[in-house]
Structure formats: C-alpha cells, structure tokens
N, C-alpha and C positions, 0 to 999 in steps of 0.2 A: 504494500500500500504506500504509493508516494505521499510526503509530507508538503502539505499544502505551506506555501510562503502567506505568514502575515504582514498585510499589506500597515506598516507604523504610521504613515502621512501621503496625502496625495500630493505629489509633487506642485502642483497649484493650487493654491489657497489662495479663494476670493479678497477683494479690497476689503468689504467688510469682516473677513474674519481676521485679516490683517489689522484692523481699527483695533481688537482689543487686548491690543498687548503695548497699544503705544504708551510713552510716556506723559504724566503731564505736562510734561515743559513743550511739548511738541507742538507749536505754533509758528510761523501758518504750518498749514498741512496745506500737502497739495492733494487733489483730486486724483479719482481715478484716472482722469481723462490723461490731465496734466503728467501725471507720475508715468504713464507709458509716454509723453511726450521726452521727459528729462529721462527715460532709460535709453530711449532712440539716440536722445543727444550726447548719450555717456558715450555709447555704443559706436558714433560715428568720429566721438573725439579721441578714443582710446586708439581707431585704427591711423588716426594724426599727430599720436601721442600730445596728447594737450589735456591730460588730467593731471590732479595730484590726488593719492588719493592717504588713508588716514591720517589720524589726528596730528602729529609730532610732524609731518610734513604737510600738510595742508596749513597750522598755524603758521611755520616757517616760511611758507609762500605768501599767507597775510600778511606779514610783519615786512617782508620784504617789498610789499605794495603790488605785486599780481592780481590783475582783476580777472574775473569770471563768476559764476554761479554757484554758492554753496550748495551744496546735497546733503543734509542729514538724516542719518535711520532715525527713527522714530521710537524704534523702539531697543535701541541699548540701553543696556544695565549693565554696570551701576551711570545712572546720569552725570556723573561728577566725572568721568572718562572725558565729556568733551560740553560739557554746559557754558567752558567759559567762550567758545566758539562765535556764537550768535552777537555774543556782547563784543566780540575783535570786529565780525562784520560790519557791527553799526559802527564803529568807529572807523572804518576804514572804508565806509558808503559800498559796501558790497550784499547786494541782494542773497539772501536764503531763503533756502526754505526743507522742510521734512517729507520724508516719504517713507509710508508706513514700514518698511520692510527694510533691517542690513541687509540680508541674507540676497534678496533681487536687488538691492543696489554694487550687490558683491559680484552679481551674474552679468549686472550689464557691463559693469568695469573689467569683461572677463577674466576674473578671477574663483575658484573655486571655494574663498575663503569671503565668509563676510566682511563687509565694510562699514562703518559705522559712520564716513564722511568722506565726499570727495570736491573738489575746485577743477569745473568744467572749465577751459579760457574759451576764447573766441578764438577762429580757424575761419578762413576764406570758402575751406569743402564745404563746412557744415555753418555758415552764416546764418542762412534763411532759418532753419531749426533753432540755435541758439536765439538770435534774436526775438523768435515766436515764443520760447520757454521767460525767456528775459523780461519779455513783457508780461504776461501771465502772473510773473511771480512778483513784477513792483508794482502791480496792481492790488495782489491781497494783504492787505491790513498788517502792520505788524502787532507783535504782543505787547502789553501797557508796560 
C-alpha cells in the first residue's frame, strides 16, 4: 500500500489569507492589484540588477542617498528587525510601502530565501512599470 504525501500548505495562498499574519506597523499596505504590480517591477529590475535587497544593505543604500521604491514584508517578526526603515524613508523623501508576504517578495527578487525588504531604483527597460508603481504608492496616505 503506497503512502499517500500530506499535502502541509498550498503553494498559493490568497491576499486575504496573506492579511493575517501582517504586522501592525504595516502601513500603507499595498493592494492586491498593486502588490502583483511591485512583484513585476522586482522581477524586471533584478534581470537589470537595480535592487538592493535586505535590511543592512538597503539602509546602506538610504544613507548613501539612492532613490527608488521601498518594499517591505508585512509580515516579519520580530518588527524591531527593520521598523527603523520607514522612518530613514521619510527622511530621505523616499516613497514605501508593504506587501503582505517576505516569502513572495523573496520569489520575485529571485531568491529562494525570504526577504523582509528590498530598494527597487529606476532603469530605462523597466521605466513605464516603475513609474506606474511610483505613482500608486505616493498617492496612499502615509501612517500618522
């Protein structure tokens, strides 16, 4: 008698099942819509090498004055990993924003490992994209 495989997680897991595991500091949140737009835009920046991606080198990049697009998971734990992040962006006028999932922000960055944060730059291939994500995201509201 063969041994049937138990199946632990479906490889996709919906937006909303994604929602609850996020953190409360995660604000804005992007959208579904949105969030497959900023995975296309990882996806097209990584093959132009134009990411940074975790914490210790994405701050590095901020301080050093590189613009582009924050990307934060939503839901790392412990929050204290990358909380002071949001607060480097306002000060250095650089748009963020969260999406619910490291683990798919780890997949668009083709990486096998999750990511917890990455700095999309701007690229001439992938303009039109970026630009459309860009705008989307300094339109939602920041946290008080």
């Amino acid at each position: 008698m063969p041994k049937v495989k138990k199946e632990s997680k479906s490889p996709e897991r919906t937006y909303q099942e994604l929602l609850v595991n996020l953190n409360p500091v995660s604000q804005p949140l992007a959208s579904r819509k949105l969030s497959k737009k900023l995975y296309k835009c990882i996806k097209k920046a990584v093959k132009q090498k134009q990411i940074r991606r975790g914490v210790k080198e994405v701050q590095k990049f901020i301080n050093k004055g590189e613009q582009g697009i924050v990307v934060l998971a939503g839901d790392t734990l412990p929050i204290e990993v990358y909380c002071h992040l949001p607060v480097m962006c306002e000060d250095h006028k650089l748009p963020y924003i969260y999406v619910p999932s490291k683990v798919d922000l780890g997949a668009a960055a083709g990486s096998k490992r999750p990511t917890c944060v990455i700095l999309v730059k701007t690229h001439m291939d992938y303009q039109e994209a970026y630009d459309e994500c860009l705008e989307e995201v300094q339109t939602l509201p920041l946290p008080l």
